[in-house]
N, CA and C of each residue as an Amber inpcrd file, in Angstrom:
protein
   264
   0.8410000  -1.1680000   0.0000000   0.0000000   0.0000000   0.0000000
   0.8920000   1.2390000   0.0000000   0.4070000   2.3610000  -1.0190000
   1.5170000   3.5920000  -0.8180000   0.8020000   4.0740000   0.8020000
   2.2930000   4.7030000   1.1730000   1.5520000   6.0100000   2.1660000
   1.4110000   7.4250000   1.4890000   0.5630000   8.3010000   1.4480000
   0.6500000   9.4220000   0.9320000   1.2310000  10.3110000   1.5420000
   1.5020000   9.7660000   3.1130000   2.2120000  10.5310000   3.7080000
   3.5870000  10.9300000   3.8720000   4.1500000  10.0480000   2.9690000
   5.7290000   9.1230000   3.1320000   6.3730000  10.4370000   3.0100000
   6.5180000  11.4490000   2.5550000   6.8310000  12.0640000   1.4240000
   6.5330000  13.2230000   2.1140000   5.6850000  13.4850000   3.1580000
   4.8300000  15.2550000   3.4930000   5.7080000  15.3250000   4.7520000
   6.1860000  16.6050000   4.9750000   7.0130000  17.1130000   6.1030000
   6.1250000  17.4230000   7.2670000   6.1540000  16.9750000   8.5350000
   5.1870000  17.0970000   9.6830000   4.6710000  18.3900000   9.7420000
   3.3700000  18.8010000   9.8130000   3.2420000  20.3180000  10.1570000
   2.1380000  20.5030000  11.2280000   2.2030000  21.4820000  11.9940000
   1.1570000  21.4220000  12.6230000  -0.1870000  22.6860000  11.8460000
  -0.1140000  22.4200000  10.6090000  -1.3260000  22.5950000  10.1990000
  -2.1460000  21.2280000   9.9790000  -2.0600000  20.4440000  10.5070000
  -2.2410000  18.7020000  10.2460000  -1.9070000  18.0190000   9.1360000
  -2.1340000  16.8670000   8.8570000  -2.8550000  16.0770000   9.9030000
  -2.1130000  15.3460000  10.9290000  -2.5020000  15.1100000  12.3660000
  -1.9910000  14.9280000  13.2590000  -1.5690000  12.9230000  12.6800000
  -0.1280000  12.5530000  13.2820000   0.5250000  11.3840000  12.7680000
   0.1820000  10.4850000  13.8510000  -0.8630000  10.6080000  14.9200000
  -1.0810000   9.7700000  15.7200000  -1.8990000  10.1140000  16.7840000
  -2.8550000   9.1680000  17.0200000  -3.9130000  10.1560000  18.5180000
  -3.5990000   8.6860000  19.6610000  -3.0610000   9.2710000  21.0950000
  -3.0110000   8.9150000  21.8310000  -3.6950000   9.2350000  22.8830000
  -4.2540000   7.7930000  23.5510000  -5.2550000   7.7560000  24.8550000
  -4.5010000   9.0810000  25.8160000  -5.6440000   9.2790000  26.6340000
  -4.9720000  10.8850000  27.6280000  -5.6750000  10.5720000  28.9650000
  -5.0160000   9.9020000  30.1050000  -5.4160000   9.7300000  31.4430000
  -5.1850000  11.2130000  32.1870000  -6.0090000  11.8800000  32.4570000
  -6.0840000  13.3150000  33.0770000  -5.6760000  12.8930000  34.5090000
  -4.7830000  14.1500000  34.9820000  -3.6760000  13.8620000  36.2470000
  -3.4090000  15.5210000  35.8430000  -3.5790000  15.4440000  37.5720000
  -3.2820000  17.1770000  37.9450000  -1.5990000  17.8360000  37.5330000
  -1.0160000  16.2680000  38.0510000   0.8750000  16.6190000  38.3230000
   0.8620000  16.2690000  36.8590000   0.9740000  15.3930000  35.8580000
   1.5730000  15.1490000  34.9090000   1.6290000  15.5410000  33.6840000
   2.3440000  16.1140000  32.8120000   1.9000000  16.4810000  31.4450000
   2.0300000  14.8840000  30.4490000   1.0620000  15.7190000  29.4600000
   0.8010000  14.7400000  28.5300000   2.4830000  14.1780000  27.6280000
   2.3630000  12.7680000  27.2590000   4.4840000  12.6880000  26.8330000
   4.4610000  13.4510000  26.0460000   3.5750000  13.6340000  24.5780000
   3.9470000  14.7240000  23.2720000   2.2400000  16.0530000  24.0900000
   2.8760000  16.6780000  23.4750000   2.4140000  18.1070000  23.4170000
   0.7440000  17.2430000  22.8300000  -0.4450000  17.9940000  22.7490000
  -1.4840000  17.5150000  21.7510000  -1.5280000  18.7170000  20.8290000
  -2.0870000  18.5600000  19.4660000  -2.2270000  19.6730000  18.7630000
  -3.4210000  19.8150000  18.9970000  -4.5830000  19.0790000  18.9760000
  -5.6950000  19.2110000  19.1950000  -6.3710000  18.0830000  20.8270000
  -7.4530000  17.9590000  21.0070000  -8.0260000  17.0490000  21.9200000
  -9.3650000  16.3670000  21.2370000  -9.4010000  14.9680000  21.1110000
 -10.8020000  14.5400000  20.8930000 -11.4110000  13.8080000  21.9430000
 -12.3800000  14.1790000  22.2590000 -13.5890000  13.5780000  23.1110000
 -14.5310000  12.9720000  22.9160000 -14.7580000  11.7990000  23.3140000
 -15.7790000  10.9800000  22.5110000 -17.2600000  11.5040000  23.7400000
 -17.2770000  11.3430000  24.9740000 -18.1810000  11.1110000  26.2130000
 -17.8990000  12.8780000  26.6280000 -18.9250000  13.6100000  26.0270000
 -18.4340000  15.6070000  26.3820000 -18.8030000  15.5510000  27.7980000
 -18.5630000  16.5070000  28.3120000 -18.3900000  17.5500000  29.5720000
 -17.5810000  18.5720000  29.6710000 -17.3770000  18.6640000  31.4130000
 -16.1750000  19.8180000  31.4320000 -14.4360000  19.1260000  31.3200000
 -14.3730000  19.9140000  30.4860000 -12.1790000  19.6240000  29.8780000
 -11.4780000  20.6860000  30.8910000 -11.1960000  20.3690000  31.5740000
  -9.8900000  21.0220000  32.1590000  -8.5420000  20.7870000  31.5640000
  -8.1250000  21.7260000  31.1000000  -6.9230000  21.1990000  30.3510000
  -5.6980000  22.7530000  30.8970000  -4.2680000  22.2960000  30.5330000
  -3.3520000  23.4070000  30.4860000  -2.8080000  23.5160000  28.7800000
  -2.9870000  24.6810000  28.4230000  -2.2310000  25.1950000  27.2910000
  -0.6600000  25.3430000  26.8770000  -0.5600000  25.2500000  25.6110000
   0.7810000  25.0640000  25.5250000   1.5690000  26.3410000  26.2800000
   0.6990000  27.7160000  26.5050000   1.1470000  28.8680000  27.2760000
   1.3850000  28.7960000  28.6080000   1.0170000  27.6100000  29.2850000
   0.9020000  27.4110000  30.3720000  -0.2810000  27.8820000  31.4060000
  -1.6860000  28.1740000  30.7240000  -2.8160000  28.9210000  31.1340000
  -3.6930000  27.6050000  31.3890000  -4.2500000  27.5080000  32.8320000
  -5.5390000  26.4400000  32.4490000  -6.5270000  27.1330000  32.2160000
  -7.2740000  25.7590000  31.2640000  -8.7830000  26.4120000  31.0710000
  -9.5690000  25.1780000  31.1540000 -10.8670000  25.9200000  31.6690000
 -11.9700000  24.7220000  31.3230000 -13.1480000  25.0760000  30.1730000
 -13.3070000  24.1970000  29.7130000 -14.7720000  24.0920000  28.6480000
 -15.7910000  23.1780000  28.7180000 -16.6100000  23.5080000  28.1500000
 -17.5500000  22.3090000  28.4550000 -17.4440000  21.8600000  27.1380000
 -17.4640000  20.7140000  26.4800000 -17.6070000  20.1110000  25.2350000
 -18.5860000  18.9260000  24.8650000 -19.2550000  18.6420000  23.5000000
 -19.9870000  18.2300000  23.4800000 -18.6650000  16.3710000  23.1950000
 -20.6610000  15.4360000  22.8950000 -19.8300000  14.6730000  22.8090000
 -19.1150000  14.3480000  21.1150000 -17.9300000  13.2890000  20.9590000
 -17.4730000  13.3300000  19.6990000 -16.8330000  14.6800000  19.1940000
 -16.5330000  15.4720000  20.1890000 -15.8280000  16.9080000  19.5570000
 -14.5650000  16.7290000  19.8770000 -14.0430000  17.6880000  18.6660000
 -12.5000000  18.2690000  18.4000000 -12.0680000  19.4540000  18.5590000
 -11.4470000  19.6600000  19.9830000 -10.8780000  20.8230000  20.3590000
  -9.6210000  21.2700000  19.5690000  -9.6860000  21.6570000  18.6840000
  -8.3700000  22.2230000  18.0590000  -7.1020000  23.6640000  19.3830000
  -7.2440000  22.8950000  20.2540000  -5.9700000  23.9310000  20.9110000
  -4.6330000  23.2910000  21.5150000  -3.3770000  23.6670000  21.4920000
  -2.2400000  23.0160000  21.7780000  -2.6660000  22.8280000  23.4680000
  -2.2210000  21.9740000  23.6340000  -2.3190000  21.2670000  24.9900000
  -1.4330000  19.8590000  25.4930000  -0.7370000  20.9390000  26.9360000
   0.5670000  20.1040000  27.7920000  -0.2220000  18.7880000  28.7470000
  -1.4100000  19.2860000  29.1750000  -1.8620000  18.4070000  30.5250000
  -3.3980000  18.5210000  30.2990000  -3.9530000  17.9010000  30.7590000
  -5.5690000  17.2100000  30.8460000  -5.4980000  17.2690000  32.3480000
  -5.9840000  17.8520000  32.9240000  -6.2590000  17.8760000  34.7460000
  -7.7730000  17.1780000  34.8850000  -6.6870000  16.1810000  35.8910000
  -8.2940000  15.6200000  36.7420000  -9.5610000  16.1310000  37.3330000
  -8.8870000  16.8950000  38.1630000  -9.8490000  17.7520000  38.7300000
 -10.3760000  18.7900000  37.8380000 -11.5160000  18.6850000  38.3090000
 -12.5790000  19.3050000  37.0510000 -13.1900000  18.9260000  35.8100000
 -12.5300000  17.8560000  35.5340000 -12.7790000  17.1860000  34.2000000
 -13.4940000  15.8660000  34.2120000 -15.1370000  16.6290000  33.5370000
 -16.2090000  15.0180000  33.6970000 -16.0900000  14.1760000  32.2700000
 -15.7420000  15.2900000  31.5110000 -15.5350000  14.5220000  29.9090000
 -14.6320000  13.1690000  29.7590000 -15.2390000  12.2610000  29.4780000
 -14.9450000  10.7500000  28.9420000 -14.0490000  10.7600000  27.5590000
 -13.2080000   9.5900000  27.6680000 -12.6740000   9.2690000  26.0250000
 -11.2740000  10.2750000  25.6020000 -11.1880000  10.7740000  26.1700000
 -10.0050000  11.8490000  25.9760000  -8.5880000  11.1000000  24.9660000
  -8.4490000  11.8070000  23.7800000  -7.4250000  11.2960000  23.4630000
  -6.7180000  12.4960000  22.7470000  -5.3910000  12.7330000  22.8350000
  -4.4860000  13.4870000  21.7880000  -4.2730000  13.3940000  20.8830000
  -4.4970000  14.5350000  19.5650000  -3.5690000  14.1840000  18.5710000
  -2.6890000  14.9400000  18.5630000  -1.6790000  13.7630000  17.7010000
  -0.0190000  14.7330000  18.2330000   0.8150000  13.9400000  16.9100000
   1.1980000  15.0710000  16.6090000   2.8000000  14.7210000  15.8350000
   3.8460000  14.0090000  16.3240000   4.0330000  12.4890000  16.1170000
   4.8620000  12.3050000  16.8830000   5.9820000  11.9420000  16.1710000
């Protein structure tokens, strides 16, 4: 099978090269940066920005937060399914 990708230089205008599961934890950042967040089960996202700012949102379910993001915090966060996409 070709990849079409073989060939395209990583960008973070996408598409993201991999989405990894995201266990939310107050102390830990996520291993790669996320470019975006998908949520399958919505609520409130507590998350920290790549600026180092937390924020919370409420999100529906099956949505795609397009914002750079270090950490997913427990506290505060009812949203299910959490996964990163990330350039890796």
């Amino acid at each position: 099978m070709q990849n079409p990708f073989a060939q395209r230089t990583a960008s973070l205008a996408g598409p993201a090269t991999d989405i990894q599961p995201v266990t939310p934890d107050n102390m830990v950042d996520l291993p790669v940066i996320a470019l975006a967040l998908y949520v399958e089960t919505g609520g409130s996202l507590t998350f920290d920005t790549i600026t180092g700012t937390t924020r919370t949102v409420e999100v529906a379910d099956f949505c795609i937060l397009p914002v750079g993001a270090k950490r997913v915090r427990a506290s505060g966060t009812t949203a299910a399914g959490i996964h990163a996409l990330v350039l890796a």
